[in-house]
N, C-alpha and C positions, 0 to 999 in steps of 0.2 A: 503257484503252489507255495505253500508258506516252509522255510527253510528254517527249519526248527527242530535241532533233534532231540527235544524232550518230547517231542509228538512226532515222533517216526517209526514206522513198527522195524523193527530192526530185523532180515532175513538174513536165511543160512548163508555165507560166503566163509572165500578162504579167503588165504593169507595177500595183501594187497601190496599192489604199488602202482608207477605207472610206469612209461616211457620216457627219456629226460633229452634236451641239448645240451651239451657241455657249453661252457662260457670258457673263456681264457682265464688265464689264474691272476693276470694282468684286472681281472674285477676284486681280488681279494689279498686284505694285507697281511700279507709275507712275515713272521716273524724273524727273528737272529738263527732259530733251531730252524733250522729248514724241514723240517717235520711238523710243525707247530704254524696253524692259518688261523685268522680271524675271519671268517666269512659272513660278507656285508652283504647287501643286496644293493649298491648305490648304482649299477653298470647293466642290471639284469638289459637284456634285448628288451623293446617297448612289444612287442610279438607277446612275450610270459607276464605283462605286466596287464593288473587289472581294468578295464575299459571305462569302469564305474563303480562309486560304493556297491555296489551289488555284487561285483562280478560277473556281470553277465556273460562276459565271453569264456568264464571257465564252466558252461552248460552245454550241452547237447543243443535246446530251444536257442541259442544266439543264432540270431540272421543275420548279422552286420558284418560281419567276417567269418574268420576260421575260429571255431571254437580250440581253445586254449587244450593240450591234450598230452602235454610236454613238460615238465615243470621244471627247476631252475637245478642245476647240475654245476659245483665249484671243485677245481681241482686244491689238493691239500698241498700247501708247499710244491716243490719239486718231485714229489713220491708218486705212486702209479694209481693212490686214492681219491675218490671222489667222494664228495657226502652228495645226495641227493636229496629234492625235498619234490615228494609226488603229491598230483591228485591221486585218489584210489579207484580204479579200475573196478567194479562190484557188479553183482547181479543185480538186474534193478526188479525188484518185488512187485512193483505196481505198476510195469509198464507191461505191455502187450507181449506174448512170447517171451517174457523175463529176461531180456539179452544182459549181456556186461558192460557196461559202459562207465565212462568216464562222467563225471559229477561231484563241484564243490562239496555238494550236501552228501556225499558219500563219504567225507571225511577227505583232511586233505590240506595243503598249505595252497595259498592263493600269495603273489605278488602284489605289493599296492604299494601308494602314496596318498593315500586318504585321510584328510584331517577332520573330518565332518564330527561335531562335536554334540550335534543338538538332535541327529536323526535318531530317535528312539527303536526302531523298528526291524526287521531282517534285511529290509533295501539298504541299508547303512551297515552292512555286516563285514565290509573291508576298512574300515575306518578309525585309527587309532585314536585313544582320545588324548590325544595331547599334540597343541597346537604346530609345532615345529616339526610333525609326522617320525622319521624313526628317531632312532638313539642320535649318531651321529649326523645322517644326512636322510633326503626324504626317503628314499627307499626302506623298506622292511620286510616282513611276512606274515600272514595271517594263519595260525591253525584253528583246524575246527573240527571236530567233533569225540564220542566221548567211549569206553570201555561198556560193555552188555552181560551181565549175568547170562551164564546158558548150563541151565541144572549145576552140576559141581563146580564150573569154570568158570572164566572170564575170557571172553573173546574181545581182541585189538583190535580187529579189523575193520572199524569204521574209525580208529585212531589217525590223525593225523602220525606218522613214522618219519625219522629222518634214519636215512640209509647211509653206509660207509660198503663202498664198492669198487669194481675196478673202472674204466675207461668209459666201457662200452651200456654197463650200469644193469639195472633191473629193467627187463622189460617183457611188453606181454609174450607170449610163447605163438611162434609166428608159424607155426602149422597148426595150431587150435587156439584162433582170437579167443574163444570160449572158458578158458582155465585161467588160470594164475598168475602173475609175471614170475620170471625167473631172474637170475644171476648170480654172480661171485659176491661173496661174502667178506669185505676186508675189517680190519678190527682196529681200534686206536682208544683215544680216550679223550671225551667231552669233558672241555676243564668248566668252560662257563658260560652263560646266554643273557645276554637282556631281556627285561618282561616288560611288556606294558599291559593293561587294559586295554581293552576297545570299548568304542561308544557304544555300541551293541547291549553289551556285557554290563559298563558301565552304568549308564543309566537305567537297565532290568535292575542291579542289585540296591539301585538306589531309589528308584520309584514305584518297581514294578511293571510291566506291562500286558497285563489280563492274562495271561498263562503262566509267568513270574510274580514270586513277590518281592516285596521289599524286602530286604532282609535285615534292615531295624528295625522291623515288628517283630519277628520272630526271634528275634536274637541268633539268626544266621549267619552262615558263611562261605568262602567259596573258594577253593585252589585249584592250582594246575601241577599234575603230577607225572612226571619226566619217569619212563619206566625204561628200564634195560631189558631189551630182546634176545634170544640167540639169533642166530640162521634158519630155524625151525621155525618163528612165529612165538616161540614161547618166553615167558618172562625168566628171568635168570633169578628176580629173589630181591633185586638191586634196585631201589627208587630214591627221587629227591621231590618233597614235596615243598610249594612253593605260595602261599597266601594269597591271593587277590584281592579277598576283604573279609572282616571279620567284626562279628555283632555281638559273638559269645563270649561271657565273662571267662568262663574258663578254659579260651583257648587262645587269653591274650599273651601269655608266654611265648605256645609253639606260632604264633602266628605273627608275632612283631605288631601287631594292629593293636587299638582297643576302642570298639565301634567304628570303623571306618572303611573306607573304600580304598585299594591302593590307588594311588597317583604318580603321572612319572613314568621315565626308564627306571629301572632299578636291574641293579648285576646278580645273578644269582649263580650262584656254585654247583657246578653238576657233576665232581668228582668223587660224592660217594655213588656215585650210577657204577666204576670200577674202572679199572686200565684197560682192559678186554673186552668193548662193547660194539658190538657191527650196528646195530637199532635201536633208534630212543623213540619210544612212544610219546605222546602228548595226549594225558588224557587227564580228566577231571572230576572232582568231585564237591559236592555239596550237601547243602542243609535242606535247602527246598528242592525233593523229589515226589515225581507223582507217580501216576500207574504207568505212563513209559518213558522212566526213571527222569532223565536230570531238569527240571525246568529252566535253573539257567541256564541262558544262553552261553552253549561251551566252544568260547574262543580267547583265544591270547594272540598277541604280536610278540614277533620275537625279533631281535636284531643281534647283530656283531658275535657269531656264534662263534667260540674256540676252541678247534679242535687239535689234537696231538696225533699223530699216526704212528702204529709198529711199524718198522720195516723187518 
């Protein structure tokens, strides 16, 4: 089944997340503020990490092992914060008896070291494009998927989300696998993240690939846009929009581009998201949309994320 959610009918779900492991903080560098983490991916357990540019083992359908069902969980300095980065937990629409279940393509951060540069396709959908894999070392993360009109609103919840929580984190509600996950809500402030492309991404905006197009025919474009959550699910008001590539004459101001694709880590600043944010959305937008909405392919890598914690 092709992993593509510019061709996914999008159904009713609530608010998502999943289950996580915590990792020791001994994976993550420690600022002078002991409230203040850089959180890397260089130490994830090889268990949360991708098995192949595909992901396969973050599916239901993997036979090779345990499908992936956890996602990667960093304690914040010495504070009782965790940020989490889940699959999402979702109804599944087209499957038999509609259960909930866990799935990449429900939106979701996936773990990799994938430097595959040339695969054009959704098999190469963990794959950054840049030879040296993350920012600093090979590890990273992959988000994917994107925001859905539904009559007056916008629903998050096929968004990949990163969570700020306590210990024990969000998790599904263990007397009705069937609902929602739950948990405590902690709050701090996202200073900044690295961005790359992926190959995925990458070369759809630069070729095309029969569902996408190029986006230097159209004079297109395409970002990743960092949304501020409350506890509820809902947007607070607070976003940081971020470039990826840009065709359009006049959006070569807000976009730092002019015709181009981005390339590279690059640092981006996520402190107008606010001091008081427990959820940052990852979600996307573009120039080539079809009848179910975004054709590009909606993913980014993210690395060396840094976060500040209330106490």
């Amino acid at each position: 089944m092709k992993r593509n959610f510019g061709f996914i009918i999008y159904g009713a779900a609530l608010l998502t997340a999943a289950m996580f492991t915590a990792c020791s903080d001994d994976d993550e560098q420690i600022l002078p503020d002991s409230t203040t983490t850089v959180v890397s991916f260089d130490k994830v357990p090889g268990s949360l990490v991708a098995v192949d540019e595909y992901g396969s083992n973050y599916y239901s359908s993997y036979t090779e092992g345990e499908q992936v069902k956890s996602g990667y969980m960093a304690q914040i300095g010495e504070t009782d914060t965790y940020v989490q980065f889940p699959v999402n937990y979702l109804w599944q629409e087209w499957v038999p008896g509609n259960p909930w279940m866990y799935e990449f393509y429900n939106g979701g951060f996936v773990v990799s070291r994938f430097t595959n540069m040339t695969g054009a396709d959704y098999t190469n959908q963990c794959s950054v494009y840049n030879q040296s894999g993350g920012h600093n070392d090979a590890n990273f993360i992959v988000a994917n998927g994107f925001s859905v009109e539904k009559e007056s609103s916008v629903s998050y919840e096929k968004c990949a989300k990163m969570y700020l929580t306590d210990k024990t984190g969000y998790q599904v509600v263990a007397s009705d696998p069937n609902q929602p996950v739950s948990g405590v809500a902690h709050y701090g402030k996202f200073n900044s993240v690295w961005v790359c492309n992926t190959t995925y991404s990458y070369l759809a905006m630069k070729d095309g690939n029969g569902m996408s197009h190029a986006l230097k025919d159209n004079n297109g474009w395409f970002k990743v846009v960092f949304v501020a959550i409350d506890k509820n699910g809902k947007p607070t008001g607070k976003t940081v929009d971020y470039y990826l590539a840009n065709f359009d004459a006049s959006k070569v101001n807000e976009s730092g581009l002019d015709k181009e694709i981005r390339t590279g880590w690059n640092k981006v600043d996520l402190s107008g998201l606010g001091d008081n944010v427990c959820t940052v959305a990852i979600d996307f937008k573009g120039s080539d949309v079809g009848d179910w909405g975004l054709n590009t392919p909606a993913y980014v890598a993210l690395d060396d994320l840094e976060i500040t914690v209330n106490e």
